[in-house]
N, C-alpha and C positions, 0 to 999 in steps of 0.2 A: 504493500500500500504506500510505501511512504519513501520509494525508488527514486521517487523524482521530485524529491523534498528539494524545496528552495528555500532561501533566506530571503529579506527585506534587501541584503546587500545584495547578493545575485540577479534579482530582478531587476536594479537599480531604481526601488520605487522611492525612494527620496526624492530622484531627481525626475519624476516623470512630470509634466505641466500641469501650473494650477488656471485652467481655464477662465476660473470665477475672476481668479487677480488680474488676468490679464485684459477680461471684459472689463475692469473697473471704471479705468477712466472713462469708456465709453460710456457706461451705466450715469456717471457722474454729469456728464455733458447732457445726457437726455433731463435729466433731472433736472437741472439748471435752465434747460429750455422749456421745459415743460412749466416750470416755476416761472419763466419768463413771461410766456402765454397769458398764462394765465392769470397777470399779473396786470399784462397788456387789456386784456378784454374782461380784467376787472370781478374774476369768478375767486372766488375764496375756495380754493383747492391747495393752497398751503396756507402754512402759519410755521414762522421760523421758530417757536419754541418745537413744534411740533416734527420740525424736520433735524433740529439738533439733537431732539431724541432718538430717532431715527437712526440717524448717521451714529452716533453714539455705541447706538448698541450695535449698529452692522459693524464697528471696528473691532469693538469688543468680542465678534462673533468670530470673527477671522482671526481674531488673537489664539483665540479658543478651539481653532480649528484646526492651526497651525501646531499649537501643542498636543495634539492629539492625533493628530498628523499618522504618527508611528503605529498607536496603537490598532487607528481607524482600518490602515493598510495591514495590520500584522495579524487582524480577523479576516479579513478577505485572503491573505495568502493562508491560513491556518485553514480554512474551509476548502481550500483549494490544494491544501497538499492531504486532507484528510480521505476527499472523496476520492475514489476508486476509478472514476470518471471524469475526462477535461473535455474541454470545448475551446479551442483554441482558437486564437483571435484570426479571427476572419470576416470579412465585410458582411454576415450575414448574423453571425453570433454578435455584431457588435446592436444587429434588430434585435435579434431576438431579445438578447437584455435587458434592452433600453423597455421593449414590452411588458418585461417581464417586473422590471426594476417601475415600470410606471403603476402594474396592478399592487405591490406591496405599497406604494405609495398611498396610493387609493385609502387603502385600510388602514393602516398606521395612520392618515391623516383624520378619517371617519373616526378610529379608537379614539384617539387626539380631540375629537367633540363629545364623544358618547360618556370617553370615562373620566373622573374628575381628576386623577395621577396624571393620567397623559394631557388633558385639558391644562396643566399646569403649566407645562413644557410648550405649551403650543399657544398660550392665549396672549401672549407678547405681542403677536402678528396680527390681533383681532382688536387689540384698546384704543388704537387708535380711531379717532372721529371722525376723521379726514380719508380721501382714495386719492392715491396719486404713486409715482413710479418710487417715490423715497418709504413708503409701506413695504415694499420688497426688502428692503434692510434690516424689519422688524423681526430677526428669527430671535426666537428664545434664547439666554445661555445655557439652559438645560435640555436644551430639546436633541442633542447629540445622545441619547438615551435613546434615543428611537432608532437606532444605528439596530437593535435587535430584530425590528420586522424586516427589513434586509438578510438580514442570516440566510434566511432561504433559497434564495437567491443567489447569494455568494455559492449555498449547496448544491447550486445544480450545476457545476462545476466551469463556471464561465472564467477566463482569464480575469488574475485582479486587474491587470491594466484593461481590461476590455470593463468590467465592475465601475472601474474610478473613473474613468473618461463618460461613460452613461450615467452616473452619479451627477458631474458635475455640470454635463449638460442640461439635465433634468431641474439643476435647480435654478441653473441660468435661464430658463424657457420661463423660468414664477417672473422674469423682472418686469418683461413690457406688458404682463395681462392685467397690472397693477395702474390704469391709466383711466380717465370718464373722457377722454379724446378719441376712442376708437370704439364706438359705436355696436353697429352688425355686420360683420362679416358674409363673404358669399354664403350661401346654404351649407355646402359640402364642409366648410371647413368650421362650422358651427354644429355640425351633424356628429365631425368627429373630434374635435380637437378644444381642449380648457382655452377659451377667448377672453376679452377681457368683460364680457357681455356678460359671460358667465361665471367670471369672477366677482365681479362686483357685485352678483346676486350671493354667493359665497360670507362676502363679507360684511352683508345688510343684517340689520336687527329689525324689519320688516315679519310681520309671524311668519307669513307664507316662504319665507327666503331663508329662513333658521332652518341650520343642519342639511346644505342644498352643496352639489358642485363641488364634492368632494375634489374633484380628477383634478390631476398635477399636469401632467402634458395632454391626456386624451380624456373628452370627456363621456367617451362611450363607457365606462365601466361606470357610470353615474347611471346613465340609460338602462343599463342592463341592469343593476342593483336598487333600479327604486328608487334612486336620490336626488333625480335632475329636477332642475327646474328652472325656466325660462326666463329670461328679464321681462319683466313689465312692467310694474310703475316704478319711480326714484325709488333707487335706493336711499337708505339712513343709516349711516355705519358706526362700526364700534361693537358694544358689548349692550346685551339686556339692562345693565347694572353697570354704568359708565364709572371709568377710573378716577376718571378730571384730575389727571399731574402728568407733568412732563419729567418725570424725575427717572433714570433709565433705571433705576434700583426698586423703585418702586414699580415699573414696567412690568420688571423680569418678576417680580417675587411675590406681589398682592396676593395671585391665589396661592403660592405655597405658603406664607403666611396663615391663610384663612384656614388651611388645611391642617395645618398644626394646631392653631385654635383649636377647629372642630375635634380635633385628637386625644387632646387633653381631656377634655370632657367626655370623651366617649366612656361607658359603661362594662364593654366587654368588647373583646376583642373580634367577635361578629361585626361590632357597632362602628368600630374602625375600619373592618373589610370594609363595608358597605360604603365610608368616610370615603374612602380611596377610590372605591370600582365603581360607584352607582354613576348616576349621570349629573354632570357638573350643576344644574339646575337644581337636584335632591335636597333636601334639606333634613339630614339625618338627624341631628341633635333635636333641630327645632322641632321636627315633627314626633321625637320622641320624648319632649318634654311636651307639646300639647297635648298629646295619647294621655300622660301622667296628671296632668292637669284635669283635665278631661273625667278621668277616673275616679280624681279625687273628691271633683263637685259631686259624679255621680254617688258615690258612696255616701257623700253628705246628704242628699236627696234623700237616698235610700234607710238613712239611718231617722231623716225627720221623717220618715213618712211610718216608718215602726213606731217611735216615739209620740206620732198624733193617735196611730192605733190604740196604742199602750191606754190612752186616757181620753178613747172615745167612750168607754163604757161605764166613766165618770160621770160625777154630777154637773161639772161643768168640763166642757169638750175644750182642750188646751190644743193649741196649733202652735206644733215648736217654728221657733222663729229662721230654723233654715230651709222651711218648705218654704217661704218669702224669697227665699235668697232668687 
């Protein structure tokens, strides 16, 4: 199995290109024009506290991506000297991947809304109030944790340089769907592909729009699974439960924060499962202190309503004073 064990040096994956860094400046110039526009014809599609947050945490991200660098590639060669099977890089395996690497996407992004752990990691990209191409910068610093719905993928034995090169195209394709200047696309490429039509419906607190457009490059696995949904009136972005700070610490961390709160207080350690995996919207404490609340009036009822029994058969009929309650 392990014949054709490589290292990190062998492969030379150190020095393979970081595509993202080299799109940067480009990324940068769109942003600055787009901020220009918009500026020009007067639309409130920025706010420079809003974009220094932004930029903030994208530096911060790549700080963070660089240190980990090693590890990120040394899971991808470890899966790939494990399996018994390679797929070696060639112009057709570099589809395949990119396919295959877009359906874990999908999912990892959908857990990333459904559970409130992964929603932690992932809601950095969503507080903001504003859509514009500088939102693409908003990745979480915890959100490198999702690097495990990937594993799979790495398993089906695709070259890591074929892995990382589809990796970081995939996440370069999130920058331009991040715009309210590109409107509707032709039919066919709205039929298959994450636009920014359908992002922006993604990132609205609209009811109809919550929990929609999962897809990261294609948005037929949204089609298939039940989760599409079409643009139609403005969106309104941001969160159910707006942040209001521009503060990048407080960005990244309000709901892990909230999630330790809820933790402390939890009762058993069911109560914490639930804290972690239910859906970010659950409200476990609170709904089981009203349950307890709830309980207690009733038991109070039930105790005044024996108590009025007790001394109905009196001479004068007594009404305990918590059947009023």
């Amino acid at each position: 199995m392990f014949e054709n064990h490589k290292t990190l040096e062998e492969i030379g994956a150190m020095d393979w290109p970081n595509v993202i860094l080299w799109a940067a400046p480009v990324m940068f110039a769109l942003v600055f024009l787009e901020w220009g526009i918009s500026f020009y014809q007067k639309r409130e599609i920025y706010n420079k506290k809003d974009f220094l947050a932004a930029a903030t945490i994208g530096f911060i991200n790549v700080g963070i991506s660089a240190m980990i660098k090693a590890f990120t590639f040394g899971v991808a060669l470890f899966c790939w000297n494990v399996v018994p099977w390679k797929i070696e890089a060639t112009w057709w395996s570099f589809i395949i991947c990119f396919i295959a690497l877009d359906f874990s996407r999908y999912w990892a992004h959908r857990v990333a809304h459904e559970k409130r752990f992964w929603w932690a990691t992932h809601v950095t990209h969503h507080n903001s109030q504003l859509y514009n191409l500088s939102v693409s910068f908003r990745l979480g610093w915890t959100q490198h944790i999702k690097l495990i719905f990937f594993v799979p993928v790495m398993l089906m034995g695709f070259d890591p340089f074929v892995f990382f090169i589809c990796h970081q195209i995939a996440v370069l394709y999130q920058f331009w769907i991040h715009t309210e200047y590109i409107r509707k696309l032709p039919a066919p490429i709205e039929y298959l592909f994450t636009t920014p039509s359908h992002h922006r419906v993604h990132h609205a607190t609209n009811e109809k729009y919550i929990d929609k457009n999962y897809g990261s490059t294609f948005i037929i696995f949204d089609r298939i699974f039940g989760t599409f949904q079409a643009e139609e009136e403005q969106a309104n972005y941001g969160l159910t439960k707006q942040v209001n700070s521009y503060n990048p610490i407080t960005l990244n961390f309000h709901e892990w924060r909230d999630i330790v709160r809820d933790l402390r207080q939890a009762t058993s350690f069911k109560e914490g499962w639930k804290i972690l995996f239910s859906s970010p919207n659950a409200k476990i404490v609170d709904e089981r202190k009203r349950a307890k609340r709830k309980s207690a009036s009733s038991k109070k009822v039930r105790e005044g309503a024996v108590e009025y029994v007790a001394h109905k058969s009196g001479e004068e009929k007594i009404e305990s004073p918590l059947l009023k309650q």
